[in-house]
C-alpha positions in Angstrom: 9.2 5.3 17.0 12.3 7.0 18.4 9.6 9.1 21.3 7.9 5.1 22.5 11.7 3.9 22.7 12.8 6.8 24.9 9.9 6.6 27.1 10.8 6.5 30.4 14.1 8.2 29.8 13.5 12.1 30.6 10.8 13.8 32.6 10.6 15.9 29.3 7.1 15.8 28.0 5.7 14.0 25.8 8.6 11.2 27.0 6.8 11.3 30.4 3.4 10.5 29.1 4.4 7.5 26.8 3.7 4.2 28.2 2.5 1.1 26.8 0.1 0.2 30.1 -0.4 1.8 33.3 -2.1 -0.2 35.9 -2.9 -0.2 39.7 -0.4 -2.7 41.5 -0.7 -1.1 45.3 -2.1 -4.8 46.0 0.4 -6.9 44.6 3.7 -8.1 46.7 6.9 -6.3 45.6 5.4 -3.7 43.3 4.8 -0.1 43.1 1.4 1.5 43.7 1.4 2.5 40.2 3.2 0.9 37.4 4.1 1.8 33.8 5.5 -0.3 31.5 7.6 0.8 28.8 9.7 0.0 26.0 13.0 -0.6 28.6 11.8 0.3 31.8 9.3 -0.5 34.3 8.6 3.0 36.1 6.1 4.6 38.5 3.3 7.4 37.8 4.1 10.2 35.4 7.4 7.4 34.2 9.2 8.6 37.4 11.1 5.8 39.8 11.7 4.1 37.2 14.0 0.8 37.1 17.3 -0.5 35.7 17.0 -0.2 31.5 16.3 -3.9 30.4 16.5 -5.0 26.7 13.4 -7.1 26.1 12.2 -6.5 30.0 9.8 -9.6 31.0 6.2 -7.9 31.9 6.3 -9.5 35.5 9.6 -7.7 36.1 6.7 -5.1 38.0 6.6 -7.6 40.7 9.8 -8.9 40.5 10.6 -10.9 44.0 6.9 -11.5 44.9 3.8 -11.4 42.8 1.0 -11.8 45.1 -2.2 -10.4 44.2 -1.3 -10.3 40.6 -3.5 -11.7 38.3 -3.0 -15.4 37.2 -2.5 -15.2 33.7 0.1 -13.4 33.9 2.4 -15.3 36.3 4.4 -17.6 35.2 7.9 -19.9 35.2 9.8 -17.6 33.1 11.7 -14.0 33.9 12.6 -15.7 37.1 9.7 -17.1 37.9 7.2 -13.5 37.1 6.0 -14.2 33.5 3.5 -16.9 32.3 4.7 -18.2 28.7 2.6 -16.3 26.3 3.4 -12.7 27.6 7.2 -13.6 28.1 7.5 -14.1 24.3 5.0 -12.1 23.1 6.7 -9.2 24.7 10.4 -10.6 23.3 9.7 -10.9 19.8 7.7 -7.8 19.9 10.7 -5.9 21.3 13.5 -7.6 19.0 10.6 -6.9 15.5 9.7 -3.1 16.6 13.6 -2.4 17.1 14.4 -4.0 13.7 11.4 -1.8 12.0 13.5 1.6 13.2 16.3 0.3 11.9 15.1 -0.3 8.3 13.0 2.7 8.4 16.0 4.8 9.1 18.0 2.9 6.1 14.8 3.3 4.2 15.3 7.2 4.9 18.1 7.4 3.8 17.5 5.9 0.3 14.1 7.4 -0.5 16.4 10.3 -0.6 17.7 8.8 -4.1 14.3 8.9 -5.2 14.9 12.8 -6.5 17.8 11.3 -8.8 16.2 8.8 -10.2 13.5 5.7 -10.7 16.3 3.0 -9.0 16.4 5.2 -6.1 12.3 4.9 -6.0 12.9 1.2 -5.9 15.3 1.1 -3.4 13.4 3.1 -0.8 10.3 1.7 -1.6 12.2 -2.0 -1.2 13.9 -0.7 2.0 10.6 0.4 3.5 8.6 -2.8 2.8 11.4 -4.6 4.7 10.7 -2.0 7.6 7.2 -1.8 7.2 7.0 -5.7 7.5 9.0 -5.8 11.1 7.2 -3.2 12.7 4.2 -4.3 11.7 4.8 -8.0 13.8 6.0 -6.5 16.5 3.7 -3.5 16.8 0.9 -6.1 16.8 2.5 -8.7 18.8 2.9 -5.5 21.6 0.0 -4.3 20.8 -2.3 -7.8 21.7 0.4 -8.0 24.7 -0.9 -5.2 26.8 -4.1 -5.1 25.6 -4.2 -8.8 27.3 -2.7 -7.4 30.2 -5.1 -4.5 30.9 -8.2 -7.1 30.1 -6.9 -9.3 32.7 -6.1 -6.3 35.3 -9.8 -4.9 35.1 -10.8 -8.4 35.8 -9.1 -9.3 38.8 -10.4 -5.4 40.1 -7.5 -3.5 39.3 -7.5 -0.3 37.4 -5.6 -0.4 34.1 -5.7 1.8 30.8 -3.0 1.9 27.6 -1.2 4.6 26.9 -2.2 6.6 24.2 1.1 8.1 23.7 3.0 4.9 22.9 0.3 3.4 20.8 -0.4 6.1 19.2 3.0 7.3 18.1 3.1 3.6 17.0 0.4 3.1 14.6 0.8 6.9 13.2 4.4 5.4 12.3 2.9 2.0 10.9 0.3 4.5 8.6 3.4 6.8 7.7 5.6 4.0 6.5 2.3 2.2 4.5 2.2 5.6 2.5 5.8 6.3 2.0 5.7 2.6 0.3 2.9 3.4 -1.6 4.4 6.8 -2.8 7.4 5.5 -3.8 5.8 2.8 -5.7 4.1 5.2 -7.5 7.3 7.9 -8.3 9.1 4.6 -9.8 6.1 4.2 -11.7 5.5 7.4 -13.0 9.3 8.2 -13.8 9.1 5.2 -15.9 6.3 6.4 -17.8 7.2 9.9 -18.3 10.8 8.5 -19.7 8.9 6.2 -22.5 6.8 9.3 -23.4 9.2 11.6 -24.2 11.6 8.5 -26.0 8.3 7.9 -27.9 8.1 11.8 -28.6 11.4 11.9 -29.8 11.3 9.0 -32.3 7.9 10.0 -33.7 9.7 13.2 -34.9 12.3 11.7 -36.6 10.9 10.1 -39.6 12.6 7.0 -41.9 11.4 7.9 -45.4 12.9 4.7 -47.9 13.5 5.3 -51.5 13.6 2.3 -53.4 16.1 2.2 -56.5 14.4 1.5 -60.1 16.2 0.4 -63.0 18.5 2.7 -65.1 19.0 4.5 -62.3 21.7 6.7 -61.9 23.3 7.8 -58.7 23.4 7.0 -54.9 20.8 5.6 -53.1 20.3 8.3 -50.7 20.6 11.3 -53.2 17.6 13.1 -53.0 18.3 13.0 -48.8 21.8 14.6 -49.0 19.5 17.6 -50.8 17.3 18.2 -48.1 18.1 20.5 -45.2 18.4 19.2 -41.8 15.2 21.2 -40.3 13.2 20.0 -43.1 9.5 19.8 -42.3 7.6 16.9 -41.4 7.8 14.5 -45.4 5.4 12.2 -46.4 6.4 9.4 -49.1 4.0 9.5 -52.0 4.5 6.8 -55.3 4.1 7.5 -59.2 4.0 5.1 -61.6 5.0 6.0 -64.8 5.0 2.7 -67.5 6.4 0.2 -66.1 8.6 2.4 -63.9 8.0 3.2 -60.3 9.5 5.9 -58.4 8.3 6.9 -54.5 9.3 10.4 -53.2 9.0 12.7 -50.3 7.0 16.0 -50.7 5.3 18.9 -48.0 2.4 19.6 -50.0 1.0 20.3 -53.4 4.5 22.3 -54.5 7.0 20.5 -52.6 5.2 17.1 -54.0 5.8 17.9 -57.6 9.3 19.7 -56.9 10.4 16.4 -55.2 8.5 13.7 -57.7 9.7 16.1 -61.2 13.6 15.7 -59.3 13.5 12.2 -58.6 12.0 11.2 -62.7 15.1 13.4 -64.0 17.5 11.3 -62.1 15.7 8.1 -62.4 14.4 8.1 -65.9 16.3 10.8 -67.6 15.1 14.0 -68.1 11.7 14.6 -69.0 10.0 18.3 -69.8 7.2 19.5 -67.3 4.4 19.0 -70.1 5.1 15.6 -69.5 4.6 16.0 -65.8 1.5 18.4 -65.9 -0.3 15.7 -68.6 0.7 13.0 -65.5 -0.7 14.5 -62.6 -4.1 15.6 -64.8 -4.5 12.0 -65.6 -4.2 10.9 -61.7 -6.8 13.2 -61.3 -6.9 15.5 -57.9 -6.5 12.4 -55.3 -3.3 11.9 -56.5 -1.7 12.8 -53.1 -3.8 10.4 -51.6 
């Protein structure tokens, strides 16, 4: 953007070679043999004799004081009598749209850099380069049909013109580097929000709520059996036993730590009971019991 903006500036290459239109104008009244029309000037071949910088410089500004030989499309009441209607404001709002573009593509810059903090940052630089994308985009088209216009009406009065492929193509590289950075920080938001519920999800899984529910004749705290176990306990699963009309649920690892866990929670819940009285339980559940 900043290298079709400076064109006509410097000699310094590539600045010399970026032109929107170049175009044969030896036959018309009060203009050079050559002219190249850039983003502020109007300038000769190879961007050298260049005029005054003009913000927004009407196209017939070439010919400005005669016009003569031009094409007729192209004349017109307005720039002081050298610019038909269409190309005077196709030109203006293209100029005022593709300077607004730079400047929310270099705010959008700016904040994409808070895209390596976090997701907002994604956001914001993704919000800041829609905005940006959406100016330059009307104004590189409404330049864009401009001189392609003009160079269809040169070559049919007989005059030689070309575009520059410099300016438009520093242009439209621009427009496809903007589309991706939008898309790419899109995406980052996206993805940061997804890895973040992953590893919240990851977290809660390993933290398990086991419940113990309180039986009659009970004896004790709710959370007894808990204030036992150590705080890098392995991974508890609750199991139930119904004993008469009693029901007590526990936590156990496996076959051992079941039985350890279930014998512990019948002593405090039913009163104390001998391991015969256990073993005759868990043969009568038969070997599913953990099921």
């Amino acid at each position: 953007m900043f290298f079709v903006i400076l064109g006509g500036v410097t000699h310094t290459s590539p600045l010399d070679k970026t032109y929107f239109l170049r175009a044969d104008t030896s036959g018309i009244a009060g203009a050079r043999p050559t002219t190249q029309w850039n983003y502020f000037y109007n300038c000769g071949s190879g961007n050298n004799d260049c005029g005054k910088p003009v913000p927004a410089l009407p196209f017939g500004y070439a010919w400005l004081g005669g016009g003569d030989g031009a094409p007729s499309s192209l004349l017109g009441s307005h720039g002081k009598h050298t610019t038909s209607f269409s190309y005077y404001y196709m030109w203006r709002f293209g100029w005022v749209f593709y300077l607004m573009g730079l400047l929310f593509t270099v705010f959008a810059f700016f904040t994409s850099m808070l895209a390596v903090c976090s997701r907002l940052g994604s956001f914001l630089g993704a919000l800041m380069t829609m905005a940006a994308l959406f100016f330059f985009t009307l104004g590189a088209s409404l330049m864009t049909a401009e001189f392609v216009k003009a160079r269809n009406q040169f070559n049919h009065a007989g005059l030689s013109a070309h575009l520059g492929k410099y300016a438009f193509g520093f242009t439209w590289a621009a427009w496809a580097c903007l589309f991706l950075s939008m898309i790419l920080l899109c995406i980052g938001g996206a993805v940061g929000e997804s890895r973040r519920q992953r590893r919240r999800e990851s977290k809660v899984s390993d933290v398990r709520d086991v419940l113990v529910t309180p039986t009659a004749n009970t004896g004790g705290g709710r959370f007894d059996f808990y204030r036992d176990q150590p705080r890098t306990a392995p991974k508890m699963t609750l199991h139930e036993l119904t004993l008469g009309r009693q029901t007590v649920r526990g936590v156990g690892t496996g076959d051992g730590g079941l039985w350890a866990a279930w014998r512990s929670i019948m002593k405090r819940r039913l009163g104390e009971i001998n391991d015969d009285e256990v073993t005759n339980l868990r043969a009568r559940r038969g070997p599913h019991m953990d099921k």
